[in-house]
NUSEMAR-658061 format. One record per residue: x, y, z of N, C-alpha, C in turn; residue number from 0. Coordinates in Angstrom, 2 decimals, m for minus. Example, Ala and Ser with C-alpha at 12.3 -4.5 7.8 and 13.67 -1.06 7.14 Angstrom:
BEGIN
NODE_npx_npy_npz_capx_capy_capz_cpx_cpy_cpz_kolti
NODE_13.19_m5.69_7.80_12.30_m4.50_7.80_13.20_m3.30_7.80_0 $
NODE_12.85_m2.25_7.08_13.67_m1.06_7.14_12.90_0.03_7.87_1 $
//
This chain:
BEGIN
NODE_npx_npy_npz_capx_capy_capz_cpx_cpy_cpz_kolti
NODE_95.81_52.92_72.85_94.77_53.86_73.27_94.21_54.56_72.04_0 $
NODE_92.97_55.17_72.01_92.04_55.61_70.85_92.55_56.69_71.07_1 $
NODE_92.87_57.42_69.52_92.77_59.20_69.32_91.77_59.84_70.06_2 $
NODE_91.35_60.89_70.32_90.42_61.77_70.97_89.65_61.40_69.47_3 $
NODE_88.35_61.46_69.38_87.05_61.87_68.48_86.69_63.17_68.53_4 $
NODE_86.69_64.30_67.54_86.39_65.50_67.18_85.81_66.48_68.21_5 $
NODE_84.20_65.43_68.73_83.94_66.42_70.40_84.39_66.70_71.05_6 $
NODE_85.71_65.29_71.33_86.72_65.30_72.69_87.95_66.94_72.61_7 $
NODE_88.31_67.09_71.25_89.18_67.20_70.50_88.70_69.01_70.50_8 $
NODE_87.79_69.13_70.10_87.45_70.73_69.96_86.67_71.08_71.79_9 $
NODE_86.48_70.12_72.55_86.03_70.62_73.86_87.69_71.28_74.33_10 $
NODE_88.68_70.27_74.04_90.47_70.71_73.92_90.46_71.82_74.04_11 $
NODE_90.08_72.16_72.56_90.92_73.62_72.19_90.20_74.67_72.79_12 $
NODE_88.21_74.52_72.83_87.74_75.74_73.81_88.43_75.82_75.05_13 $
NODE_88.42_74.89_75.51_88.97_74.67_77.07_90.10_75.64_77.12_14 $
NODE_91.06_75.20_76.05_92.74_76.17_76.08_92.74_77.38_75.95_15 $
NODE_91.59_78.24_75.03_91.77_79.35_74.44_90.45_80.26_75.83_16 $
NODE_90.02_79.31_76.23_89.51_79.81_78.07_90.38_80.28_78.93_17 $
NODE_91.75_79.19_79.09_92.49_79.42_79.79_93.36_80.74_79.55_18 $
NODE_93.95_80.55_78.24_94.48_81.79_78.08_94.45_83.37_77.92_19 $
NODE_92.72_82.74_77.66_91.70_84.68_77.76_91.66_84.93_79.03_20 $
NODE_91.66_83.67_80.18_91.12_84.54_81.53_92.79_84.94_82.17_21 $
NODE_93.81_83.78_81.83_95.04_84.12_82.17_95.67_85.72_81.78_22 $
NODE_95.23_85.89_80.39_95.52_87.50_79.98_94.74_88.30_80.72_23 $
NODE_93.25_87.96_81.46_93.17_89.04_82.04_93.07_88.91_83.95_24 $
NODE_94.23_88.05_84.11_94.27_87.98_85.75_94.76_89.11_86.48_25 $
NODE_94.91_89.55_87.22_95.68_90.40_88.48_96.85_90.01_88.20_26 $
NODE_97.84_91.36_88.96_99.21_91.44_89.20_99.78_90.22_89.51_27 $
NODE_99.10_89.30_90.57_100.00_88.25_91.22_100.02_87.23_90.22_28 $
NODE_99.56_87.45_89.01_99.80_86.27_87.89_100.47_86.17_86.77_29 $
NODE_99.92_86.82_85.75_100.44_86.59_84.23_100.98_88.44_84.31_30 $
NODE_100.98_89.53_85.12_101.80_90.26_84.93_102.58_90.11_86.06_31 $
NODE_103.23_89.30_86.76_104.29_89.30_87.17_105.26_89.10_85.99_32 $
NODE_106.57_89.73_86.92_107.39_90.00_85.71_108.71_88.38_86.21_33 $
NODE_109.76_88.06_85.41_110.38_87.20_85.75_111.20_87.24_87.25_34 $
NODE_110.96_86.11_87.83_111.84_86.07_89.07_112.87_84.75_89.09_35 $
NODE_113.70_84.83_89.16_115.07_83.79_89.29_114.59_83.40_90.86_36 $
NODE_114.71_83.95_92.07_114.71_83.83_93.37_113.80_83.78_94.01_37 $
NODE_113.34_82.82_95.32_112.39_82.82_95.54_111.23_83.16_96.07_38 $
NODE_109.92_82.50_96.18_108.74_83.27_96.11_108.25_83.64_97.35_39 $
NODE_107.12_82.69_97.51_106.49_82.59_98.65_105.33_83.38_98.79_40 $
NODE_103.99_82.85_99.90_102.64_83.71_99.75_103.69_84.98_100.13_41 $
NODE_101.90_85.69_98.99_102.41_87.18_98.98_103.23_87.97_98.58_42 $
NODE_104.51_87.27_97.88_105.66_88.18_97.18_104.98_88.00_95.58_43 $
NODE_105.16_88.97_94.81_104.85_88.89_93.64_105.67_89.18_92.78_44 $
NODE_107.22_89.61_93.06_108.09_89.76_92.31_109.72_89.51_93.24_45 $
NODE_110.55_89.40_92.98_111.90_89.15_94.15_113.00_89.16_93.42_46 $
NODE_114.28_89.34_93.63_115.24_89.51_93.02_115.82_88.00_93.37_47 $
NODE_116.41_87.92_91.74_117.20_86.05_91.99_118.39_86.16_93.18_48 $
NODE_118.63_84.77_92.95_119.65_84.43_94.43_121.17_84.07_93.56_49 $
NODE_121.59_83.74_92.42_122.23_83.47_91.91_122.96_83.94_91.09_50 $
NODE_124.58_84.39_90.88_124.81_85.09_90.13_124.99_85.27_88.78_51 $
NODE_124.64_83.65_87.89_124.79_83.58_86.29_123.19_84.75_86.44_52 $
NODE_122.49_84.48_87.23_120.81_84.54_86.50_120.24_85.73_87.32_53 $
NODE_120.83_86.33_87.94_120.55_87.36_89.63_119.80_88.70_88.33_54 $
NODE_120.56_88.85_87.58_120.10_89.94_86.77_119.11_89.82_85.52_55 $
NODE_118.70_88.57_85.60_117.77_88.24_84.36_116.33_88.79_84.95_56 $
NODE_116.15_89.01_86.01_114.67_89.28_86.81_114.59_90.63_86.81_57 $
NODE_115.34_91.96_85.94_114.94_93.15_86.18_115.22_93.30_84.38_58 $
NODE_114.20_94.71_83.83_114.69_94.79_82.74_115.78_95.92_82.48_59 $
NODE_116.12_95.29_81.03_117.39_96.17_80.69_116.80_97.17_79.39_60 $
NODE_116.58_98.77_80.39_116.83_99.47_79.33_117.67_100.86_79.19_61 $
NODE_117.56_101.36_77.79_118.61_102.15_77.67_118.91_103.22_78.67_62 $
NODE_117.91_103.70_79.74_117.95_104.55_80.31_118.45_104.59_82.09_63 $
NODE_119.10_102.67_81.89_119.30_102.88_83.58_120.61_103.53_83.68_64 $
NODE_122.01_103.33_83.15_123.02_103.84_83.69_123.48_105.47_82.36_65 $
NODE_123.45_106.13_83.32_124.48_107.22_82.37_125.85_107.68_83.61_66 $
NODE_126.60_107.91_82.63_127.88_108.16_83.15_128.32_107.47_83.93_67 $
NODE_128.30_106.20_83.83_128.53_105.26_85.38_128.80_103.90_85.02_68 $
NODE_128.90_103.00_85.73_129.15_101.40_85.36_127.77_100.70_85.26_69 $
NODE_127.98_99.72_84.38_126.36_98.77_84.25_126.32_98.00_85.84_70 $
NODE_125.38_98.16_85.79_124.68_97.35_87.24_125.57_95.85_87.29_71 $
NODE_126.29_94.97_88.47_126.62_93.88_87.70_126.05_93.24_88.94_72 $
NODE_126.21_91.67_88.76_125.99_90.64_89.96_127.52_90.31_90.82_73 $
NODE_127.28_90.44_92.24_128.33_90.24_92.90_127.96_89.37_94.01_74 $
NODE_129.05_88.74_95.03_128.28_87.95_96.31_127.82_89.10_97.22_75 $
NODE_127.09_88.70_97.88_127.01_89.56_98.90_127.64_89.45_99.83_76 $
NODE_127.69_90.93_100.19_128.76_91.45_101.37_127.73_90.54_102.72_77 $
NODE_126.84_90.14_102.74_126.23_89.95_104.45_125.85_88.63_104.28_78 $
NODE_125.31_88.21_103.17_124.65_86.57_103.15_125.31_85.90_102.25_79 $
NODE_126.05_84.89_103.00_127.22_84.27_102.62_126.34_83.44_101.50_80 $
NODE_126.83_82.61_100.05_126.25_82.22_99.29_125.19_82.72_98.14_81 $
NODE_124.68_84.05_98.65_123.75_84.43_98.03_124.07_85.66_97.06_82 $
NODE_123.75_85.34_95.61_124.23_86.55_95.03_123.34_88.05_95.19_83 $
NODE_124.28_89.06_94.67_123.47_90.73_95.00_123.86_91.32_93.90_84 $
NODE_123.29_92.66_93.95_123.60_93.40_92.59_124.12_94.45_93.30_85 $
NODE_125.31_95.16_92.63_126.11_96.45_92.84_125.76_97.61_91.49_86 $
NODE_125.55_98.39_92.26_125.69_99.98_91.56_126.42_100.75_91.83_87 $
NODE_127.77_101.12_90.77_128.67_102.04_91.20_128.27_103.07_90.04_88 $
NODE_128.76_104.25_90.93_128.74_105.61_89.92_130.15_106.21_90.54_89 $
NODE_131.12_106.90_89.13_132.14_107.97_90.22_131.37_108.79_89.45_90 $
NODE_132.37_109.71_90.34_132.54_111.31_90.48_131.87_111.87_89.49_91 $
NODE_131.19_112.62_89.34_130.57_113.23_88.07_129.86_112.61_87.50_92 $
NODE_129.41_111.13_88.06_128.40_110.20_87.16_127.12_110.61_87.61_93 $
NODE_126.31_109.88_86.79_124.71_110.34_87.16_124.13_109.08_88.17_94 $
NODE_123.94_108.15_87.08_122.90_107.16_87.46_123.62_105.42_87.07_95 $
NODE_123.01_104.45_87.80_123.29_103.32_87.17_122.41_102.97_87.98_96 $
NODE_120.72_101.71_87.58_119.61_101.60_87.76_119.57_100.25_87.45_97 $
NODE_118.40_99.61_87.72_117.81_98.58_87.09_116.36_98.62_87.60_98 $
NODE_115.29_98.16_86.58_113.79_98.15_87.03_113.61_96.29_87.43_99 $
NODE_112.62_96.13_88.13_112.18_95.09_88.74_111.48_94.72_87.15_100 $
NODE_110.64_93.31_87.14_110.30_93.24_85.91_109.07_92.64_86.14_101 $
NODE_108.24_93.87_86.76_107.01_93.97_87.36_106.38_95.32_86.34_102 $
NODE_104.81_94.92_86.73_104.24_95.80_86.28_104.04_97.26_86.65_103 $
NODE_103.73_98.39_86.32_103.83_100.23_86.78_102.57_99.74_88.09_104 $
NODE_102.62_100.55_88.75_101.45_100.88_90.16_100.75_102.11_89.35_105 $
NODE_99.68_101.51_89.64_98.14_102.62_89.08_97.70_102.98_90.54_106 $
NODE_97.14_103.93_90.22_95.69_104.59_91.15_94.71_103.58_92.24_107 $
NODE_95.02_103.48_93.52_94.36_102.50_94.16_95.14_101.29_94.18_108 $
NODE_96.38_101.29_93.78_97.30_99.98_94.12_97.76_100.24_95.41_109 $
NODE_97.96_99.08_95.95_98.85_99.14_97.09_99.65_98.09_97.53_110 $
NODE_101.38_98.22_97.81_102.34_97.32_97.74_102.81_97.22_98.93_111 $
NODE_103.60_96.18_99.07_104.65_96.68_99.84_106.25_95.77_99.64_112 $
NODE_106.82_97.14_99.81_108.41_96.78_99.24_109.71_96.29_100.37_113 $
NODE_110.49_95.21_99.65_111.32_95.33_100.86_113.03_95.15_99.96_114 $
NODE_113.64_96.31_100.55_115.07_96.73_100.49_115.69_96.39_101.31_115 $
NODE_116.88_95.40_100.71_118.15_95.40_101.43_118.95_95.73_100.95_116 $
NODE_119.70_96.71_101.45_120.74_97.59_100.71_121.92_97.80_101.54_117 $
NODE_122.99_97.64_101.43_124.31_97.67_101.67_125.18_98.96_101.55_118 $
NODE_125.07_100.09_102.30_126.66_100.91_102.10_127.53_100.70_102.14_119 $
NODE_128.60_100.62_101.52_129.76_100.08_101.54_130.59_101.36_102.33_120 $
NODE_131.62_100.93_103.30_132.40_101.58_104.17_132.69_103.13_103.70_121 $
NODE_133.21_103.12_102.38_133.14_104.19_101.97_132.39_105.21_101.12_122 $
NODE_131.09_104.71_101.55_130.12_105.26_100.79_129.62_106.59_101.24_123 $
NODE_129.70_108.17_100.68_129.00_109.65_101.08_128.03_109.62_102.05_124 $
NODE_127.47_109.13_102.89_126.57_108.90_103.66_126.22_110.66_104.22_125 $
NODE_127.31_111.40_104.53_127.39_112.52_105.02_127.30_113.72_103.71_126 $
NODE_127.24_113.60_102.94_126.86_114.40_101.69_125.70_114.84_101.94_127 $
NODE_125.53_116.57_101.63_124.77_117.15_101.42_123.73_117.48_100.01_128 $
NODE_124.42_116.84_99.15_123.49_116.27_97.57_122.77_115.34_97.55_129 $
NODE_122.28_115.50_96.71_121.10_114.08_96.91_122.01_112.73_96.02_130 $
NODE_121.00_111.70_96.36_121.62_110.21_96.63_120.46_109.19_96.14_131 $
NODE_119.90_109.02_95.47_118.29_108.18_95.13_119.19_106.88_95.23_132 $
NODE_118.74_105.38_96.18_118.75_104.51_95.89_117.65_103.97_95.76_133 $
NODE_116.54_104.29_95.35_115.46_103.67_95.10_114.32_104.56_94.75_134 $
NODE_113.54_104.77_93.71_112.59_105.88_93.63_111.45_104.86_92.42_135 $
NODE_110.35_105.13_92.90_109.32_105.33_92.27_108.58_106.20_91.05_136 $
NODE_109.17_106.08_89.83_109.43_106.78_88.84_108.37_107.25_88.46_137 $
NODE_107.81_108.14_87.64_106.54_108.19_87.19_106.86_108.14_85.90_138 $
NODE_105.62_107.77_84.69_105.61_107.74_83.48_106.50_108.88_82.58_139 $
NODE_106.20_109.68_83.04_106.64_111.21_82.71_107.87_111.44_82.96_140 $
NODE_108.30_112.57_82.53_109.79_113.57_82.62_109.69_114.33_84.34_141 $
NODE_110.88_113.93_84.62_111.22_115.12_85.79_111.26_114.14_86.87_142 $
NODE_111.17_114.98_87.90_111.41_114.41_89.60_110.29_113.27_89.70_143 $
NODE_110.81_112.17_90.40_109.64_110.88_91.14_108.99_111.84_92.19_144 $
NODE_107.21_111.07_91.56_106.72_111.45_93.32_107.25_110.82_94.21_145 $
NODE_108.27_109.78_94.29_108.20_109.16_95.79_109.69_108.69_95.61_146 $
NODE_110.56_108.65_96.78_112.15_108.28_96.46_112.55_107.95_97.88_147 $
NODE_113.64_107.30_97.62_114.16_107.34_99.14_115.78_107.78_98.40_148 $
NODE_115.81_108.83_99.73_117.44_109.42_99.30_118.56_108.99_100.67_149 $
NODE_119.87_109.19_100.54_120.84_109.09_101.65_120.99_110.64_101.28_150 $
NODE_121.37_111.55_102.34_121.33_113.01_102.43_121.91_113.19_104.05_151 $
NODE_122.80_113.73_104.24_123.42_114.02_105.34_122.92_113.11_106.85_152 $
NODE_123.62_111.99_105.89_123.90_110.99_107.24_122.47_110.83_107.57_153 $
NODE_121.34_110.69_107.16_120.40_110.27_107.04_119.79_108.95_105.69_154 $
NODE_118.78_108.30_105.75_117.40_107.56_104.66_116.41_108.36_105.20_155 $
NODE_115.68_109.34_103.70_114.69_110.26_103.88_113.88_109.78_102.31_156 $
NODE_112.71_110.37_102.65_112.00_109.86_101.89_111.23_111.57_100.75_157 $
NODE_111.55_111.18_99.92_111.19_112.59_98.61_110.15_112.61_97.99_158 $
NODE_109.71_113.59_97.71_109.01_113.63_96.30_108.13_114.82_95.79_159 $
NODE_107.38_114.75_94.76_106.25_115.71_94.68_107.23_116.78_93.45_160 $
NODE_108.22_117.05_93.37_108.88_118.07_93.11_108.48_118.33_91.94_161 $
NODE_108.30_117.32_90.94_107.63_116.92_89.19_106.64_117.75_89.36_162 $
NODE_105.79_118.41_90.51_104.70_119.00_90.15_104.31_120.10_91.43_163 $
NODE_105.44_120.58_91.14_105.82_121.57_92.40_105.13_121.71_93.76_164 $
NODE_105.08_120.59_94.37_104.83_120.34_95.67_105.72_119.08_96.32_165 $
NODE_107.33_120.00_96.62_108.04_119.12_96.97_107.74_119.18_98.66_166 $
NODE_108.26_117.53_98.99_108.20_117.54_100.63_109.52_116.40_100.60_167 $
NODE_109.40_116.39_101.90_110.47_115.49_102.55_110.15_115.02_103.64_168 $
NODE_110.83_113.90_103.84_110.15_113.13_105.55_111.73_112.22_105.78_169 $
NODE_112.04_112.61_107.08_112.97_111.72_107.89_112.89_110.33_108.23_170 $
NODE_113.85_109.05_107.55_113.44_107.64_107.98_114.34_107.37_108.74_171 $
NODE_115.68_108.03_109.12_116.60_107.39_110.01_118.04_107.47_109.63_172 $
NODE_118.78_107.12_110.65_120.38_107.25_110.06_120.63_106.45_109.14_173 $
NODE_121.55_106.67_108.33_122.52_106.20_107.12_123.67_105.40_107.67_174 $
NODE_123.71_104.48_107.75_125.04_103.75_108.44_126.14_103.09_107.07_175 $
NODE_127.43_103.87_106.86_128.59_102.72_106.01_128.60_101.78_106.39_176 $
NODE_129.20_101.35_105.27_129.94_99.84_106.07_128.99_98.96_106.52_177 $
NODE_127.31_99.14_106.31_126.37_98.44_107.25_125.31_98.03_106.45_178 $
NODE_124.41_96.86_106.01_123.41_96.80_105.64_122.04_97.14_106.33_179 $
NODE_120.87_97.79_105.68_119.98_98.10_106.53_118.37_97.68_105.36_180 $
NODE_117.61_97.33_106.20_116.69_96.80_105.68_115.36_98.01_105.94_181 $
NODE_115.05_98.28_104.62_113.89_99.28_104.50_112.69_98.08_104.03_182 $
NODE_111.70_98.80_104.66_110.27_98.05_104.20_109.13_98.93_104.24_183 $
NODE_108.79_98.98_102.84_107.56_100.42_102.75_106.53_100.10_102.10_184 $
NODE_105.06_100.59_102.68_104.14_100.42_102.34_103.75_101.20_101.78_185 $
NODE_103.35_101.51_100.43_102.63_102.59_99.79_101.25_102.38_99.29_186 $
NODE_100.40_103.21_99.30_99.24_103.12_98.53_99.33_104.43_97.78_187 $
NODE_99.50_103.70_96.33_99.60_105.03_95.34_98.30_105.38_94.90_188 $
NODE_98.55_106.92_95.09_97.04_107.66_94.46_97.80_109.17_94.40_189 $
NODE_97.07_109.87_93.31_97.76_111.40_93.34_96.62_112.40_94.11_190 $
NODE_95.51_111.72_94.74_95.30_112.47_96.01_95.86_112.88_97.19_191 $
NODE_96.05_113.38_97.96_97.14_113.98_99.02_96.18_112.97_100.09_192 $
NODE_94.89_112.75_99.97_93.93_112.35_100.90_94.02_110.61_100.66_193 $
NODE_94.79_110.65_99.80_94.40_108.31_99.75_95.70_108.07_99.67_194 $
NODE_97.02_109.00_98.96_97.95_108.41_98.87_98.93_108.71_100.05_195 $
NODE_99.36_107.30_100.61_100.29_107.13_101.87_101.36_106.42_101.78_196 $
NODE_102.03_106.80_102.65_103.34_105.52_103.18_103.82_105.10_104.24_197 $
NODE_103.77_104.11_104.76_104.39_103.50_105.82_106.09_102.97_105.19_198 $
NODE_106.76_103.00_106.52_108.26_102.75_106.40_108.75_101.92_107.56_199 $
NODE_109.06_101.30_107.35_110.17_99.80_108.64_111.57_100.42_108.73_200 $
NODE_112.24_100.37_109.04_114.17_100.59_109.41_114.75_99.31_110.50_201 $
NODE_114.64_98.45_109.68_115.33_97.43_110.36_114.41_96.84_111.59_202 $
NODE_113.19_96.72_110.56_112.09_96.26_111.68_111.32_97.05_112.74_203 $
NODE_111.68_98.44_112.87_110.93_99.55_113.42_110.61_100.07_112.63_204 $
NODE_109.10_100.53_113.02_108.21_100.99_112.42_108.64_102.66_112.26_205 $
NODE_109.28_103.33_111.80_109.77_104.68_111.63_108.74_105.75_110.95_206 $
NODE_107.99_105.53_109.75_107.10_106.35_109.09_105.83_105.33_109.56_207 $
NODE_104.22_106.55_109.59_103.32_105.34_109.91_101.92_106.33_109.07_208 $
NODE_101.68_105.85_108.40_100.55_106.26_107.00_100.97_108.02_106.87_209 $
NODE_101.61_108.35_106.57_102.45_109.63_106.02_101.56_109.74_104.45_210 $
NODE_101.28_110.61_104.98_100.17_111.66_103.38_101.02_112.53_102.70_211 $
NODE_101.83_112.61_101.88_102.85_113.25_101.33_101.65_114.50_100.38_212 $
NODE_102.13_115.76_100.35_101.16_116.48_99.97_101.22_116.67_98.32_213 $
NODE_102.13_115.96_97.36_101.86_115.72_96.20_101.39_114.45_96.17_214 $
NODE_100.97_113.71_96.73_100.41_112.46_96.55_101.47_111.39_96.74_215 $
NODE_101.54_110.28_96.08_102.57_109.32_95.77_102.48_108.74_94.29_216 $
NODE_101.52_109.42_93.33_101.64_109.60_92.23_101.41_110.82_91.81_217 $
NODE_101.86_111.23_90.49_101.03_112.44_89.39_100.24_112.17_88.67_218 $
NODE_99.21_113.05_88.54_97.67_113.14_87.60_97.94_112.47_86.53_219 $
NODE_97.36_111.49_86.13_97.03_110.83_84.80_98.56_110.28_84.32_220 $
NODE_99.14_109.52_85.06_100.40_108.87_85.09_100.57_107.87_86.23_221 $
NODE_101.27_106.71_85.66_101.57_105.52_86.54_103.17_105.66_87.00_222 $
NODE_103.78_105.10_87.99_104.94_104.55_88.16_105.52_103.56_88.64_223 $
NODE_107.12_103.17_88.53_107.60_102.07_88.63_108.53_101.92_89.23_224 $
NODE_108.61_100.81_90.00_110.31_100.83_90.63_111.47_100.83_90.09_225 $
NODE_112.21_101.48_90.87_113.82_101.55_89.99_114.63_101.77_91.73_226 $
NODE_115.56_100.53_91.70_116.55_100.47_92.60_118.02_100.78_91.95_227 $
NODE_119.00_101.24_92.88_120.32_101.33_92.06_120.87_102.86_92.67_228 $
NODE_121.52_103.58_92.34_122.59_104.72_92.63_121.94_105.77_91.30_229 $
NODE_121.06_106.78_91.84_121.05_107.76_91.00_121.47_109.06_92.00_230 $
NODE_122.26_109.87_91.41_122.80_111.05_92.35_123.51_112.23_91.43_231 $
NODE_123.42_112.95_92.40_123.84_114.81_91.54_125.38_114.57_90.94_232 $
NODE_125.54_114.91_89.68_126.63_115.01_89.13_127.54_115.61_89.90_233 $
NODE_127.32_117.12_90.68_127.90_118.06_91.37_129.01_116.95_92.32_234 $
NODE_128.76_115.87_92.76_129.14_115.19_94.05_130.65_114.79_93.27_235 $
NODE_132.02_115.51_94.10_132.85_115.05_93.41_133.47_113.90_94.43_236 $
NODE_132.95_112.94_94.62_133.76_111.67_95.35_132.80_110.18_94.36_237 $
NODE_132.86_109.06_94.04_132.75_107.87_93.46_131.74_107.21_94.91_238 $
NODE_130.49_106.21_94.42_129.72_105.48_95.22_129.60_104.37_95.00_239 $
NODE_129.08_103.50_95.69_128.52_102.08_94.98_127.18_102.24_96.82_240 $
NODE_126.23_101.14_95.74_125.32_100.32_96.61_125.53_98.84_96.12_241 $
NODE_125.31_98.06_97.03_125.06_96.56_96.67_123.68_95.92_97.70_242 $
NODE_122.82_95.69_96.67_121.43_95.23_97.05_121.63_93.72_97.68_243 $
NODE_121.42_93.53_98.14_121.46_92.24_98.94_119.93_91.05_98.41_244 $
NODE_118.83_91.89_98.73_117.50_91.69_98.15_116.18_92.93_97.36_245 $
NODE_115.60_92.39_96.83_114.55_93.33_96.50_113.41_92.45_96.36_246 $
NODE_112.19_92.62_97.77_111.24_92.21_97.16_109.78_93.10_96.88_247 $
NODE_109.05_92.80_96.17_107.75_93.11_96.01_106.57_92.68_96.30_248 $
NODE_105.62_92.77_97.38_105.21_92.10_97.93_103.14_92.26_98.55_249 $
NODE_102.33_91.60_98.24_101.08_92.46_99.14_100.81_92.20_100.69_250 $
NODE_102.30_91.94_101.44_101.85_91.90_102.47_103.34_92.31_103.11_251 $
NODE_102.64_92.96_105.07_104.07_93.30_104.75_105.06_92.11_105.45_252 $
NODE_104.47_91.22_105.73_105.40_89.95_106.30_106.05_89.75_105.11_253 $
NODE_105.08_89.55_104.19_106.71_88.87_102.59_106.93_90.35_102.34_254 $
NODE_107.22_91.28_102.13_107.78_92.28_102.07_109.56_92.17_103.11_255 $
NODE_109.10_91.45_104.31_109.74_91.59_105.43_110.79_90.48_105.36_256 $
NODE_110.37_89.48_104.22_111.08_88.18_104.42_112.67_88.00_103.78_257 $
NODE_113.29_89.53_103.63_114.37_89.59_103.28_115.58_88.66_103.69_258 $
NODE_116.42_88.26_102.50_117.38_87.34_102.52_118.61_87.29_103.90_259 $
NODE_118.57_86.62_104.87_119.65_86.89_105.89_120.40_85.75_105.81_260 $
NODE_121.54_86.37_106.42_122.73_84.96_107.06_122.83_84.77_107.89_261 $
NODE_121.05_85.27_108.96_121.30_83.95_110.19_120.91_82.74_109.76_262 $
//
């Protein structure tokens, strides 16, 4: 077969350096998705792997997820036989142990939707009156997330605003040990009180339904990001763990919904 001839040859390289200018500037569902081990499907744009050499290669590692506590590790899961999960333990007096998805921050006018499977383990504080973050929506900045979901006296409630002194709170449902429960939330982030909302699932009921949180679901001139895992008040003198079963990220809320089971 003949070499390419020079026309053939430089039509090549425009062609490539096309691809890769429009690829740098695609949407979320493309070249900033972040790595996923596990799988996809329409509409998920980010998911936690299924496997435990690689379960943790799909979130990043930085210095700021665990203090006082154990590193996040990969374990089987307690509910879906075969499939690996990630555990977060903290004792007594620990703070935090985290991991971020390895997705891009939510701006102004984004809108997602997330789906949590999360595991209490039998002996997990469920009845504690301190707070409990297994999952919060961080903002760029120092201080409280506009948006969190806490375990707080035998309840999943949903936080925020506090970073900019308009804290609120909203009720999603009981806290069950010993039990996995599947959260699925829709947010549209904006730090208007008037655009930014949330919808919430509990195991497939619809529990929260476009909830206007009155600090918004972001702060002024700042983005944020997911962070799943065990962050909680030092004050709490008893030891926790969560074990995630799944985490996906998703623009719809069916793949949001399509969490990992062992039926």
């Amino acid at each position: 077969m003949r070499s390419p001839g020079r026309p053939a040859a430089l039509t090549l390289v425009v062609g490539t350096v096309l691809a890769l200018l429009l690829a740098g500037c695609a949407g979320p569902t493309s070249s900033s998705r972040g790595p996923s081990s596990g799988p996809t499907g329409e509409g998920v744009v980010w998911r936690s792997g299924t496997d435990r050499a690689s379960v943790l290669d799909s979130y990043r590692v930085t210095p700021w997820n665990t203090q006082d506590a154990e590193d996040p590790r990969a374990v089987s899961s307690p509910d879906v036989p075969g499939r690996a999960a990630v555990e977060y333990s903290v004792p007594a007096g620990g703070t935090r142990s985290e991991l971020e998805p390895a997705y891009r921050s939510f701006r102004p006018g984004d809108e997602y939707w997330f789906g949590l499977a999360v595991h209490l383990p039998g002996d997990f504080p469920v009845d504690a009156s301190d707070w409990q973050v297994i999952a919060q929506w961080k903002n760029s900045g120092d201080g409280s997330p506009p948006l969190a979901v806490q375990v707080r006296d035998g309840r999943f409630v949903l936080d925020g605003g506090e970073g900019i002194g308009e804290h609120w709170t909203r009720d999603i449902g009981p806290a069950r040990a010993g039990a996995r429960t599947d959260l699925v939330l829709r947010v549209h982030f904006s730090d208007d009180p008037d655009e930014g909302s949330v919808d919430v699932l509990l195991d497939g009921r619809e529990v929260v339904s476009d909830y206007r949180p009155r600090g918004g679901t972001l702060y002024p001139d700042e983005v944020s990001y997911l962070k799943t895992g065990l962050y909680r008040s030092s004050d709490l003198d008893t030891g926790a763990s969560v074990v995630y079963d799944d985490v996906v990220i998703a623009t719809s809320r069916e793949a949001a919904s399509s969490l990992a089971s062992g039926s």
